[in-house]
C-alpha positions as CSV (number, residue, x, y, z in Angstrom):
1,X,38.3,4.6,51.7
2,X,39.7,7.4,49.6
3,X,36.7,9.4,47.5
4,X,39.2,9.0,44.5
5,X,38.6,5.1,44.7
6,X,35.0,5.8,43.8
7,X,36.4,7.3,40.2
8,X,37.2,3.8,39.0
9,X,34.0,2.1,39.0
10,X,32.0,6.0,38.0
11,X,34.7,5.3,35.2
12,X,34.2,2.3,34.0
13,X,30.1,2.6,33.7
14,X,30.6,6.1,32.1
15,X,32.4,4.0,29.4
16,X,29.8,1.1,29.5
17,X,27.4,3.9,28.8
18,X,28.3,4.7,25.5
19,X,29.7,1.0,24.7
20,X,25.5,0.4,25.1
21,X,24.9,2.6,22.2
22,X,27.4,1.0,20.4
23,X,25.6,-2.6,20.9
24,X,22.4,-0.8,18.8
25,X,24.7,0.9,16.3
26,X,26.7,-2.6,15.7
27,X,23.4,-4.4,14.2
28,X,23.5,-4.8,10.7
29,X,26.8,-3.3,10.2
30,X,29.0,-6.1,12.0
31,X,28.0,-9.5,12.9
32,X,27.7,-10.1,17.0
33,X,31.0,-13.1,16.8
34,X,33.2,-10.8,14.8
35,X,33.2,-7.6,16.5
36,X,33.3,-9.4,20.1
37,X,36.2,-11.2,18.4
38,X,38.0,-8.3,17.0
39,X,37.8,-5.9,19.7
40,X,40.0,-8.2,21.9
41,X,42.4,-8.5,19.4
42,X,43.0,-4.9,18.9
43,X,43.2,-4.6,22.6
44,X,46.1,-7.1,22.5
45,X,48.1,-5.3,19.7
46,X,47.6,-2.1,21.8
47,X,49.1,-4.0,25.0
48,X,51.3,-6.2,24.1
49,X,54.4,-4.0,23.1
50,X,54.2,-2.5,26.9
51,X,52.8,-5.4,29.2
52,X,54.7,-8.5,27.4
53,X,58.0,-7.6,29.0
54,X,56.0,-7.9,32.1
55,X,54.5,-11.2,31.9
56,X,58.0,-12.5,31.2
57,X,58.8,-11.3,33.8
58,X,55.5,-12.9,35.7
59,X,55.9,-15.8,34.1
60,X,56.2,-18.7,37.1
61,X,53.1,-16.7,38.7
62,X,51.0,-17.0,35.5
63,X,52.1,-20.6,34.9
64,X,50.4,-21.5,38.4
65,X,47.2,-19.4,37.9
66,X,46.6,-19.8,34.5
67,X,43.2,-21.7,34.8
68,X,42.1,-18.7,37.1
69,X,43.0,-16.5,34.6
70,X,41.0,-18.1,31.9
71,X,37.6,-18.9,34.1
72,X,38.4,-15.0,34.5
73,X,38.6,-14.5,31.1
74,X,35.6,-16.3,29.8
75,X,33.4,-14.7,32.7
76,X,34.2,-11.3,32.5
77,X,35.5,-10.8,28.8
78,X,34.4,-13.1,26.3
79,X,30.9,-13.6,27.7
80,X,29.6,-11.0,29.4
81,X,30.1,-8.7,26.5
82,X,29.6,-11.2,23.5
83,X,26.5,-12.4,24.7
84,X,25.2,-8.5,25.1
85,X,26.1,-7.8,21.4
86,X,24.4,-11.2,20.4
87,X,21.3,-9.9,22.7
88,X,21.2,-6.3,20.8
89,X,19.8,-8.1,17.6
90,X,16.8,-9.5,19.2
91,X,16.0,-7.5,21.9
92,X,15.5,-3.6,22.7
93,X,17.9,-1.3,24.9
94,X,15.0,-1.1,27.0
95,X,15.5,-4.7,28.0
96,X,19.4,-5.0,28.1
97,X,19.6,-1.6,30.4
98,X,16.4,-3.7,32.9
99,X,18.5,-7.0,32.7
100,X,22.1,-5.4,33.3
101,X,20.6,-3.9,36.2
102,X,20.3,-7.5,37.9
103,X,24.1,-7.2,38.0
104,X,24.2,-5.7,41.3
105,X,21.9,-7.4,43.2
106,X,23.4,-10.9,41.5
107,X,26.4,-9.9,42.8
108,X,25.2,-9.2,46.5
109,X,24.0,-12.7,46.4
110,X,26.7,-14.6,45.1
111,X,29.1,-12.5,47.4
112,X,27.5,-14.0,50.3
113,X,27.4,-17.2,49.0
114,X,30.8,-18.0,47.5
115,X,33.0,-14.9,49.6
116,X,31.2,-15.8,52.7
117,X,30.4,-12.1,52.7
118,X,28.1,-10.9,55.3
119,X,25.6,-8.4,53.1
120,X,25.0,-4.8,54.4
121,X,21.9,-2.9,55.1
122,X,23.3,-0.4,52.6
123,X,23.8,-2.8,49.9
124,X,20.8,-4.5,50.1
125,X,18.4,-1.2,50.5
126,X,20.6,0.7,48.3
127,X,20.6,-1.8,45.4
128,X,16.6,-2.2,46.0
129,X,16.5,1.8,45.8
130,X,18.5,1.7,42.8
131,X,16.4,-0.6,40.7
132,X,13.9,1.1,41.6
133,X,15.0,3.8,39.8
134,X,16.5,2.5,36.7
135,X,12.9,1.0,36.6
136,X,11.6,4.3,36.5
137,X,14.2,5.8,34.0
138,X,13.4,2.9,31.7
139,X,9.5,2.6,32.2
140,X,9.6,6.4,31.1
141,X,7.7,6.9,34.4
142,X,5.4,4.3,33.4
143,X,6.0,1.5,35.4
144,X,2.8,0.0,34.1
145,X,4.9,0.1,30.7
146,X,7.2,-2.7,32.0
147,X,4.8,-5.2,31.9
148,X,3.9,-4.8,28.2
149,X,7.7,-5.2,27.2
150,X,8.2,-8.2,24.5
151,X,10.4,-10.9,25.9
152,X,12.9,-12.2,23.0
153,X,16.0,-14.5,23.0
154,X,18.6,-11.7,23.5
155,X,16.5,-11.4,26.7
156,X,17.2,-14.2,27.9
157,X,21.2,-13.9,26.6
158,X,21.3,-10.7,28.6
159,X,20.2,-13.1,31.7
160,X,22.5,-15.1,31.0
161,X,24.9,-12.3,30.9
162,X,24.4,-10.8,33.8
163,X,25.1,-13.9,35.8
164,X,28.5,-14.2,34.3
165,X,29.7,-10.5,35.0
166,X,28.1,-10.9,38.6
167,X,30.3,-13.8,39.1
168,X,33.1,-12.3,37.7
169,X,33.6,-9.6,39.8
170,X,32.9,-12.2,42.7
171,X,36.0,-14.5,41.5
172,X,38.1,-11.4,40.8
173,X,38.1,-10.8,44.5
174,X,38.4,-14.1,45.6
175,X,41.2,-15.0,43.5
176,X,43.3,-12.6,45.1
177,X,46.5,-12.9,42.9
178,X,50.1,-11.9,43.1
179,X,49.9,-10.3,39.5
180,X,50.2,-7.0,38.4
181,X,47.3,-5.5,37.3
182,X,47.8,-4.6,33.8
183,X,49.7,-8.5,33.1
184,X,46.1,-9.5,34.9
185,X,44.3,-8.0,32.1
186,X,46.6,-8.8,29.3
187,X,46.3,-12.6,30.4
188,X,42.6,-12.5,30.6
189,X,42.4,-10.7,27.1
190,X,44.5,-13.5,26.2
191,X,42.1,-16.3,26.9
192,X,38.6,-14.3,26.5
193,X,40.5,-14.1,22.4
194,X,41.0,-17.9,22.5
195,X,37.4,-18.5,23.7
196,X,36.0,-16.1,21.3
197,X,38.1,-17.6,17.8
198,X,35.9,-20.3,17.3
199,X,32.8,-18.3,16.8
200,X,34.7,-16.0,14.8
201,X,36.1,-18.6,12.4
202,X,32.2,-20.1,11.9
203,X,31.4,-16.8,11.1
204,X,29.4,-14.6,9.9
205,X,33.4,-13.0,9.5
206,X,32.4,-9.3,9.2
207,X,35.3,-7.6,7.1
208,X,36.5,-4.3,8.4
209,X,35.2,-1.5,6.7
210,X,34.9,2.5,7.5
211,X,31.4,1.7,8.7
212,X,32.5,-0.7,11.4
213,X,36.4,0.8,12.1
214,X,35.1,3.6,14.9
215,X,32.9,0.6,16.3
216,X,35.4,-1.7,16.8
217,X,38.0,0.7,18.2
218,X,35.7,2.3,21.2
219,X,34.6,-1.3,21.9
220,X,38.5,-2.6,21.8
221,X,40.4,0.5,23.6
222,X,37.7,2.1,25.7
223,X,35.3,-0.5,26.3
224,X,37.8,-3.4,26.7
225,X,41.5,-2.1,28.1
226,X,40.1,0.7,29.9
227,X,37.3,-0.2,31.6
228,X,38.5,-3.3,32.7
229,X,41.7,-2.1,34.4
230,X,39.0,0.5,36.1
231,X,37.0,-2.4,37.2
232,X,39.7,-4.4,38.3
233,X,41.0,-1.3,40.3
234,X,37.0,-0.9,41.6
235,X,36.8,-4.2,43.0
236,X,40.5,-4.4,44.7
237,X,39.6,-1.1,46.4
238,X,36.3,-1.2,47.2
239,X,35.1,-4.7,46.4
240,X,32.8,-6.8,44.4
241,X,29.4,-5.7,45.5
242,X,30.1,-2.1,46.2
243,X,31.5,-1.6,42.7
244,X,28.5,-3.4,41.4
245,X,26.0,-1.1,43.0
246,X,27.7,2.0,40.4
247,X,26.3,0.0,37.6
248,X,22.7,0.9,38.2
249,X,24.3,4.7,37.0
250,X,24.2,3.6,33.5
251,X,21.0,4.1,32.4
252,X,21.5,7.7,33.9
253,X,24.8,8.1,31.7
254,X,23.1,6.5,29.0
255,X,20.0,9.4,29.2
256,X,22.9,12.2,29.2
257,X,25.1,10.8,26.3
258,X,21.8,10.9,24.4
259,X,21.3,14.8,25.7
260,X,24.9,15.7,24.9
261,X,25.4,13.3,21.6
262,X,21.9,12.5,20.1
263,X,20.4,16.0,21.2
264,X,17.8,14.2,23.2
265,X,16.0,16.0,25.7
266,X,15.9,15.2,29.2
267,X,12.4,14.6,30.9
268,X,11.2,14.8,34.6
269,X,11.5,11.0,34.4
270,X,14.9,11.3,34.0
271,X,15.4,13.6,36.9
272,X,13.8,11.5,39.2
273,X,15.0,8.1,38.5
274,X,18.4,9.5,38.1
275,X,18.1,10.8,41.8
276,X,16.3,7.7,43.0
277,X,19.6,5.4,41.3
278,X,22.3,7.8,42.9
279,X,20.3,7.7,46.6
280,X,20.5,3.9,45.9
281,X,24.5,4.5,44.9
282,X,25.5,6.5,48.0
283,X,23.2,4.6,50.6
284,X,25.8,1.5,49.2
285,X,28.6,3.1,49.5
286,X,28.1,4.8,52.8
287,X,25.6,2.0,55.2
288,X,28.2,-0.6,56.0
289,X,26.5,-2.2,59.0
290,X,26.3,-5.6,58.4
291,X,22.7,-7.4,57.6
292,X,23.3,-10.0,60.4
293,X,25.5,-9.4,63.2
294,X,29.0,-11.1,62.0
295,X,29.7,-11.7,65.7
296,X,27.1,-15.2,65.7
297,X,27.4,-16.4,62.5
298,X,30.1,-17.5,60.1
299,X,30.3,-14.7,57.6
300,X,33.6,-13.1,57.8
301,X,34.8,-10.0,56.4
């Protein structure tokens, strides 16, 4: 595996990083339907001109894998980040950085259970040795502080959540399709628009203003077209539950965004749960033995 592979998952969570503190920033200024709504559309105006000659060109092989595309589409795109900007109005960062972290381990499991993917010692203690850590980042080095966290609807939308992106990048790999990447994207943007109008149209429609504008382009270029080309790229490469291991990272982004950004200042908490969630990382990405020997059992590769 070529170390340059492992820039297109680091990537995409750098992005989901900020796109977190976005989520926060979003309440009260646009409603949770519109800007989930919006931000796909602008991705599509910023595509279309250069990827529409390609899915003519596509076409037969869309026309055959169009219901993939949408189940794709709704997973990954409309849901998975709808539901977390739904979640931000009734629930903390705290929470939503706790629950997104389930994404990895989710995926582990539903690898093995729909890929017939034999899990690795790596994956499993690396994934265990990153919670741990984003744990400890969000406790504060508290972990005691966990367990006084209020539970709210969004928490339960960020569950929710979670499940769908896990799956997502489960289907992604398993639907190994004969489209280009970028008409891949396009497509799914496509239907996660479709999926998302009638929420939009039922409103509350949040008009576009210049306290919303910067908003809805970092969610619509960076956050949508960007990210999920890198994630896309991540899972072809390296697949679904090695990418999903890099996710644990953000909450260690998130902490030096604030530094940089928010002039926050970084705490020995930080330090050490950031070193316990890039242990985790690199004990993924490196431990490949399987958990069970795939010699007497079904699993395959």
């Amino acid at each position: 595996m070529p170390p340059l592979a492992l820039l297109a998952p680091l990537g995409a969570v750098l992005i989901w990083s900020g796109n977190m503190t976005i989520n926060q920033l979003t309440v009260g200024t646009i409603a949770p339907s519109s800007i989930a709504f919006l931000r796909w559309v602008l991705a599509l105006l910023v595509l279309t001109p250069c990827v529409l000659p390609r899915v003519w060109r596509e076409r037969n092989e869309i026309r055959r894998q169009w219901w993939r595309l949408a189940v794709l589409g709704l997973l990954g795109m409309a849901l998975w980040q709808g539901l977390a900007y739904m979640a931000a109005a009734t629930t903390s960062a705290t929470n939503m950085g706790i629950l997104a972290a389930m994404v990895p381990l989710l995926t582990i499991l539903l690898s093995a259970l729909v890929l017939r993917e034999a899990p690795t010692w790596g994956g499993i203690s690396g994934g265990i040795v990153a919670l741990i850590g984003v744990m400890w980042l969000l406790s504060r080095g508290n972990p005691g502080a966990l367990t006084r966290l209020d539970v709210a609807t969004g928490d339960g939308l960020m569950v929710i959540a979670a499940i769908c992106y896990a799956l997502y990048g489960v289907m992604l790999k398993r639907w190994a399709m004969s489209i280009s990447a970028w008409v891949m994207l396009y497509m799914q943007a496509v239907f996660a628009t479709l999926f998302l109008l009638p929420g939009y149209l039922s409103g509350p429609m949040t008009p576009i203003s210049s306290d919303n504008i910067g908003l809805i382009a970092y969610a619509g270029i960076p956050a949508s077209i960007i990210t999920t080309y890198l994630w896309m790229t991540a899972i072809r490469h390296i697949g679904a539950s090695r990418s999903s291991i890099f996710i644990n990272l953000m909450p260690v982004f998130s902490a030096l965004i604030a530094m940089l950004w928010l002039d926050e200042r970084l705490a020995t908490y930080h330090f050490s749960g950031g070193l316990l969630v890039l242990c985790g990382v690199l004990l993924a990405q490196l431990v490949n033995r399987p958990l069970v020997d795939t010699g007497s059992c079904r699993y395959t590769r």
